[in-house]
Every structure is written in C-alpha cells, then in structure tokens.
mmCIF file of the N, C-alpha and C atoms, coordinates in Angstrom:
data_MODEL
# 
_entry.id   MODEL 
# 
loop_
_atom_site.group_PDB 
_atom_site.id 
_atom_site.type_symbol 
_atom_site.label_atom_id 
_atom_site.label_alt_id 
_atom_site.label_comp_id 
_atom_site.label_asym_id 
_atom_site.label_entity_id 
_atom_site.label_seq_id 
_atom_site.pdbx_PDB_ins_code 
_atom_site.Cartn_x 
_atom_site.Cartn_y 
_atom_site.Cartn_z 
_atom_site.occupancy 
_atom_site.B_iso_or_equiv 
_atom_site.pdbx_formal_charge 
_atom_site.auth_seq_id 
_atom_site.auth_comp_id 
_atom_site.auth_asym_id 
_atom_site.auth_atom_id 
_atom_site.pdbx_PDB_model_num 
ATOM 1   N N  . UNK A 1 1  ? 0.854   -1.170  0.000  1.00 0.00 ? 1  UNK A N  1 
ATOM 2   C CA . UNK A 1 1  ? 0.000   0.000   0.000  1.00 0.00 ? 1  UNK A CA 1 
ATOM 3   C C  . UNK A 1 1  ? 0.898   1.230   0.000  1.00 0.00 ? 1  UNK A C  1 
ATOM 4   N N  . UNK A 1 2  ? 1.234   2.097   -1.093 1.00 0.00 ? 2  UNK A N  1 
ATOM 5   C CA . UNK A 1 2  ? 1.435   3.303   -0.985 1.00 0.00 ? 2  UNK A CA 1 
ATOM 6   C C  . UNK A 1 2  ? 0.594   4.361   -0.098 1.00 0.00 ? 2  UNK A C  1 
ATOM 7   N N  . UNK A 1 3  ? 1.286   5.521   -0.090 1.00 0.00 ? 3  UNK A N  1 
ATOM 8   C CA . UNK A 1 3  ? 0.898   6.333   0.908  1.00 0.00 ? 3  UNK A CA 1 
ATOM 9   C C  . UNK A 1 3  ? -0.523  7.356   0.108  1.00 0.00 ? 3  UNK A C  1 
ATOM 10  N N  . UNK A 1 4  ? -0.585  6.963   -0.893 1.00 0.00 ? 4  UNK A N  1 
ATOM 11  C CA . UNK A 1 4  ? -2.053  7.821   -1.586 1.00 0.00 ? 4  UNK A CA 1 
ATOM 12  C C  . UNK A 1 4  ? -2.776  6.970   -1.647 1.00 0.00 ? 4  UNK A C  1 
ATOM 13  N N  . UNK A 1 5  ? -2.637  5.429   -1.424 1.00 0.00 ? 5  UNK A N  1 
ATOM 14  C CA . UNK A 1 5  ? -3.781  4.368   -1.014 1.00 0.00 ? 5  UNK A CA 1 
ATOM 15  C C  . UNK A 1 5  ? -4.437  4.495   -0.148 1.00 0.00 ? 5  UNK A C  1 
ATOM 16  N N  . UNK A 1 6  ? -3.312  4.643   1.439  1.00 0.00 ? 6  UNK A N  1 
ATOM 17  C CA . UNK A 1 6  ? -3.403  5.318   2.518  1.00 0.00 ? 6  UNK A CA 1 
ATOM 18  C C  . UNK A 1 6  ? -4.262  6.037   3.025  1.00 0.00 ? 6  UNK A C  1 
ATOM 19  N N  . UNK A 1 7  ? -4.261  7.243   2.614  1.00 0.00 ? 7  UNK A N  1 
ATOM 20  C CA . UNK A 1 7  ? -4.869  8.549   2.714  1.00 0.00 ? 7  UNK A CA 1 
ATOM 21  C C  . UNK A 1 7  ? -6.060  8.524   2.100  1.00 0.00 ? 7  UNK A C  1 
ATOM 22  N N  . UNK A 1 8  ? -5.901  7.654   0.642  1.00 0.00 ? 8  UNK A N  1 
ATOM 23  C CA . UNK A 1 8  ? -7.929  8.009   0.098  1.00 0.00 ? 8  UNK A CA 1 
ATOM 24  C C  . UNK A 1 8  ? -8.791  6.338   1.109  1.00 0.00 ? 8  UNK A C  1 
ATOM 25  N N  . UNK A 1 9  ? -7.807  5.696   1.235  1.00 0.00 ? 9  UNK A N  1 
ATOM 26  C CA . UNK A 1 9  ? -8.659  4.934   2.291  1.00 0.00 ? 9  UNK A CA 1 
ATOM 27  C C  . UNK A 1 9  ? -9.176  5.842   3.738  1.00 0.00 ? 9  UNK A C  1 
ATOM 28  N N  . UNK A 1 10 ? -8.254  6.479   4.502  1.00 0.00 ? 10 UNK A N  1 
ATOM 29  C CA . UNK A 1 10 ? -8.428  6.984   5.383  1.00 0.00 ? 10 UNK A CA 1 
ATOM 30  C C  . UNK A 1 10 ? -9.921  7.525   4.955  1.00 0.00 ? 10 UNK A C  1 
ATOM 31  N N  . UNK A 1 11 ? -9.555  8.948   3.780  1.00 0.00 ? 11 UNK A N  1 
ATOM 32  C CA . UNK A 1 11 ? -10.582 10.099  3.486  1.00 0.00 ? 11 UNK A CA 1 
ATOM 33  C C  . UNK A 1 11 ? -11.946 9.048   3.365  1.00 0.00 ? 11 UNK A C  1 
ATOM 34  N N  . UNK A 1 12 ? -11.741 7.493   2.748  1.00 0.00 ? 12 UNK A N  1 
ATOM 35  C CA . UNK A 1 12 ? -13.095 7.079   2.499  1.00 0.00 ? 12 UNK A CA 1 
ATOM 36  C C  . UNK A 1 12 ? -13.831 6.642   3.748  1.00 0.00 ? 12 UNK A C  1 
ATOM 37  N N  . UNK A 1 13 ? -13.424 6.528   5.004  1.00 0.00 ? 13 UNK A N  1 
ATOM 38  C CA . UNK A 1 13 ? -13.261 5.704   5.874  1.00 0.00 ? 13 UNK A CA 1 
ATOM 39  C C  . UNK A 1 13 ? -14.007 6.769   7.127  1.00 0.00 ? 13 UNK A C  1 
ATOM 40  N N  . UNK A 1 14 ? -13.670 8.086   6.784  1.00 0.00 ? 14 UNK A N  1 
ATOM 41  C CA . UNK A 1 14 ? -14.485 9.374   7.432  1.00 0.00 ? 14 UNK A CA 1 
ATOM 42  C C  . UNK A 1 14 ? -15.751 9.533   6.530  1.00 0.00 ? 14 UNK A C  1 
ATOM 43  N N  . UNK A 1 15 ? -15.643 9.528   5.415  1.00 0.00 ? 15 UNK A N  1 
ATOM 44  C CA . UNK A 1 15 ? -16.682 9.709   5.117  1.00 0.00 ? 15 UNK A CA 1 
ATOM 45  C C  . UNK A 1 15 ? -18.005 8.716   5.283  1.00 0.00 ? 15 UNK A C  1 
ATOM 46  N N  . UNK A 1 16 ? -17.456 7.370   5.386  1.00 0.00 ? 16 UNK A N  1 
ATOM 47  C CA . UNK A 1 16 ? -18.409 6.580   5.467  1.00 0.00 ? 16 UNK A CA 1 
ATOM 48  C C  . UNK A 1 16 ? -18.953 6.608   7.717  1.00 0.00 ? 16 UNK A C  1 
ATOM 49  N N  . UNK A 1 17 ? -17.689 6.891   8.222  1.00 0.00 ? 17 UNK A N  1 
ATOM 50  C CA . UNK A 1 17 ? -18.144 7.193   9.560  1.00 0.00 ? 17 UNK A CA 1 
ATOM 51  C C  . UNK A 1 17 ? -19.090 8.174   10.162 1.00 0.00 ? 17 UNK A C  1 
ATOM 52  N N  . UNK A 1 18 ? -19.068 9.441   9.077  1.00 0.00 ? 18 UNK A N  1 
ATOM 53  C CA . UNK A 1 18 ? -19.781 10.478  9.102  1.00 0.00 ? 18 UNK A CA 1 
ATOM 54  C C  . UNK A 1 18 ? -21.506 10.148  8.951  1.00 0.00 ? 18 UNK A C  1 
ATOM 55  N N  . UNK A 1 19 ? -21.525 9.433   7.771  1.00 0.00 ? 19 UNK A N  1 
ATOM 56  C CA . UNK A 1 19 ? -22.441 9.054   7.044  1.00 0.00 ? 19 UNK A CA 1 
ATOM 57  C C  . UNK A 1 19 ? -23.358 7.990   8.088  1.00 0.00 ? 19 UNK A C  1 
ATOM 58  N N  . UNK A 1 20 ? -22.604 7.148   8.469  1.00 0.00 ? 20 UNK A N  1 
ATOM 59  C CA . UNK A 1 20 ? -23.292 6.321   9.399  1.00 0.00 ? 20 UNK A CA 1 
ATOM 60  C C  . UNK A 1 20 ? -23.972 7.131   11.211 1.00 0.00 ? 20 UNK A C  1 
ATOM 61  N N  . UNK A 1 21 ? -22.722 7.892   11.289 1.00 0.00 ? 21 UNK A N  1 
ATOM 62  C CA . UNK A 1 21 ? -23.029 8.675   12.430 1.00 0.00 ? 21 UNK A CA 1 
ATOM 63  C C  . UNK A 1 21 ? -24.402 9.518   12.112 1.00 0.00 ? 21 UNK A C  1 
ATOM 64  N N  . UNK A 1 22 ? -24.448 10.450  10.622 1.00 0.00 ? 22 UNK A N  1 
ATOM 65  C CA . UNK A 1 22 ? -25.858 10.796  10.843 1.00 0.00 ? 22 UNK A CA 1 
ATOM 66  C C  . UNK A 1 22 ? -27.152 10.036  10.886 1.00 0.00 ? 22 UNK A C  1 
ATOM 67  N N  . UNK A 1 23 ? -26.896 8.705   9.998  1.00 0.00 ? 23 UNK A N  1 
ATOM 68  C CA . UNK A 1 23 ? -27.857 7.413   10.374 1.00 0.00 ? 23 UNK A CA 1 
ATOM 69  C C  . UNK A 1 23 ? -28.269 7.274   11.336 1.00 0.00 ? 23 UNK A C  1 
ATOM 70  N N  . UNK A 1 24 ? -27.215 7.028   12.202 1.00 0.00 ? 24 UNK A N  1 
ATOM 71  C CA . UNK A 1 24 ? -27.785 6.634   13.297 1.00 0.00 ? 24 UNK A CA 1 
ATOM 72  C C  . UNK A 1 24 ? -27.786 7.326   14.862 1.00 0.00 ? 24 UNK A C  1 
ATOM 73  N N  . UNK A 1 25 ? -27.788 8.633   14.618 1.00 0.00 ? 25 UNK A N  1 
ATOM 74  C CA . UNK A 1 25 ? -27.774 9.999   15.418 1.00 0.00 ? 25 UNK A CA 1 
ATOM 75  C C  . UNK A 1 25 ? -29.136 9.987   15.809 1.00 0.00 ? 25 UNK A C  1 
ATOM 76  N N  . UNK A 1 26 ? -30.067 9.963   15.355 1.00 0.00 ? 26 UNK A N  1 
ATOM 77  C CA . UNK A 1 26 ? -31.603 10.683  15.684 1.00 0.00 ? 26 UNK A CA 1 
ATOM 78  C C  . UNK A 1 26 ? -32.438 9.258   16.262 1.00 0.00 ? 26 UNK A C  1 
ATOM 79  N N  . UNK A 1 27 ? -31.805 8.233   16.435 1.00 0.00 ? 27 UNK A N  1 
ATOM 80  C CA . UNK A 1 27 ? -32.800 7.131   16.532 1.00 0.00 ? 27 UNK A CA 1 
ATOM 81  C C  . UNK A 1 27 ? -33.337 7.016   18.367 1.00 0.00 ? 27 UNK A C  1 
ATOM 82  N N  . UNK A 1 28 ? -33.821 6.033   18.277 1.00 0.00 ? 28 UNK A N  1 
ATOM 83  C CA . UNK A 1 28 ? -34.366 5.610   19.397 1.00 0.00 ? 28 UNK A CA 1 
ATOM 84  C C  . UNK A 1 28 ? -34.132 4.453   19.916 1.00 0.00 ? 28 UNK A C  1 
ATOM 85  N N  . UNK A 1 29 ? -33.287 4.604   20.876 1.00 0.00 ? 29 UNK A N  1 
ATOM 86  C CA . UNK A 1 29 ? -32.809 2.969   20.511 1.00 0.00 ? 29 UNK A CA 1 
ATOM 87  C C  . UNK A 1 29 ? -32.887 2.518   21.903 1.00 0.00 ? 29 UNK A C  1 
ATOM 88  N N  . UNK A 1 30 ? -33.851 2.928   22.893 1.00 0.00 ? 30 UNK A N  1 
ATOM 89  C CA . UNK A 1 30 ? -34.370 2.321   23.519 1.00 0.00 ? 30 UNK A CA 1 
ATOM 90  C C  . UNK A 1 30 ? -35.776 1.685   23.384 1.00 0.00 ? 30 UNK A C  1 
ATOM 91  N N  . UNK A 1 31 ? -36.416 2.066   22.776 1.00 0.00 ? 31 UNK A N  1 
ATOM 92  C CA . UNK A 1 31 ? -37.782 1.428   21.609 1.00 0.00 ? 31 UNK A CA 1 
ATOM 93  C C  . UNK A 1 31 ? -37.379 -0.080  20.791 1.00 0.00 ? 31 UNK A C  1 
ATOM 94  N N  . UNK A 1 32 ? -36.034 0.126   20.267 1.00 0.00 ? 32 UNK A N  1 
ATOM 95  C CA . UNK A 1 32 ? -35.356 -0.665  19.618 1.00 0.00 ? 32 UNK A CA 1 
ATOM 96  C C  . UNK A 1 32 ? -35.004 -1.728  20.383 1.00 0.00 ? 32 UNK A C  1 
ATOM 97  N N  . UNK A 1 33 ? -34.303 -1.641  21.455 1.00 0.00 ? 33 UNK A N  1 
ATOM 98  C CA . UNK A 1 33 ? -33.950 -2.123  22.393 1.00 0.00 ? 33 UNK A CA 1 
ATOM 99  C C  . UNK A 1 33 ? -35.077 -3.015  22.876 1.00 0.00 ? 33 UNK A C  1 
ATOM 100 N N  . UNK A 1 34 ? -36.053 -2.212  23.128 1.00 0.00 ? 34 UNK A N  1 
ATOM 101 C CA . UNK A 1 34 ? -37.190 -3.343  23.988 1.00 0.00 ? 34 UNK A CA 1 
ATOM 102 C C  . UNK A 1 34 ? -37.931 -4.052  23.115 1.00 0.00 ? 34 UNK A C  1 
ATOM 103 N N  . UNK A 1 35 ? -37.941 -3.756  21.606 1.00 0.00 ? 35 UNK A N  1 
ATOM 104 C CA . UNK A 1 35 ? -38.946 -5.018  20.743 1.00 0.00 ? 35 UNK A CA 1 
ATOM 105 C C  . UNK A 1 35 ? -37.605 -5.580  20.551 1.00 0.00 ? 35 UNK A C  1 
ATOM 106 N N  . UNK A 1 36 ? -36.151 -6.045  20.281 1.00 0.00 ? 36 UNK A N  1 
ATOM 107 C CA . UNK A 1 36 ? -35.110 -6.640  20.363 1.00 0.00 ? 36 UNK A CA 1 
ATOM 108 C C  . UNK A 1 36 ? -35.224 -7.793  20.935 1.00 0.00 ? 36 UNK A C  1 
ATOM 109 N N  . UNK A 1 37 ? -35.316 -7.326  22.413 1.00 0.00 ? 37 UNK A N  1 
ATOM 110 C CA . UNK A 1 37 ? -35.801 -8.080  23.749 1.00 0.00 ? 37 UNK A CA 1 
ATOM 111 C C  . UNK A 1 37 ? -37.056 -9.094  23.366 1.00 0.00 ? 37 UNK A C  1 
ATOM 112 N N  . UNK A 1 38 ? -37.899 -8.457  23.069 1.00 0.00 ? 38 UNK A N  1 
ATOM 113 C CA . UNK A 1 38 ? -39.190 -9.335  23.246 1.00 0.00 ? 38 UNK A CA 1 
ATOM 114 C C  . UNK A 1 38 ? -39.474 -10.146 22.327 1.00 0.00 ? 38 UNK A C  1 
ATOM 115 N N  . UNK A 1 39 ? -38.748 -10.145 20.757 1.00 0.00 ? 39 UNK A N  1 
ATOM 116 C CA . UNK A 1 39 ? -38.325 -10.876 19.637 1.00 0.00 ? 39 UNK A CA 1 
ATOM 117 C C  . UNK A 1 39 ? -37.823 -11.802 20.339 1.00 0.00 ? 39 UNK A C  1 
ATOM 118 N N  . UNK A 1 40 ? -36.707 -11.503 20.868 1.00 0.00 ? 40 UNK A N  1 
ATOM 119 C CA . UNK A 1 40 ? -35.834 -12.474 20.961 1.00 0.00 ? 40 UNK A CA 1 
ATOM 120 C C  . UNK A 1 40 ? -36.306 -13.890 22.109 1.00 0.00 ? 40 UNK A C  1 
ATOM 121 N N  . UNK A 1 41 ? -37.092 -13.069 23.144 1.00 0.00 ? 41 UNK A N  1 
ATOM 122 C CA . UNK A 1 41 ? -37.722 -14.018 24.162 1.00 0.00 ? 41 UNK A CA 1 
ATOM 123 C C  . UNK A 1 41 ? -38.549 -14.757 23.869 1.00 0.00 ? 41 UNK A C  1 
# 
C-alpha cells in the first residue's frame, strides 16, 4: 500500500463514519432495544 492508497482509504473511511453517524444519530434505541428483547424471548 502506498501512501495515496493510505490517505484516500483513510478520506473514504471518514466519510463513510460520518455518514453512518448521521444514520444513526436521531434514533431511538431504547424502543429498539425493547422489541429486540421481546423478539428475541
């Protein structure tokens, strides 16, 4: 791996962290959490 492999991995690697972070920023995930639970029981 060269060092511009490197770096556009890095750059892709924020962007996809970003991307997921706003995904999954607004949720509810104690709602989630309790039908999880009750699926699973």
């Amino acid at each position: 791996m060269n060092i511009r492999t490197a770096i556009s991995a890095t750059a892709g690697l924020a962007t996809v962290e970003s991307r997921q972070q706003a995904a999954w920023s607004p949720g509810d995930y104690a709602t989630v959490g309790t039908t999880l639970q009750i699926v699973g029981e």
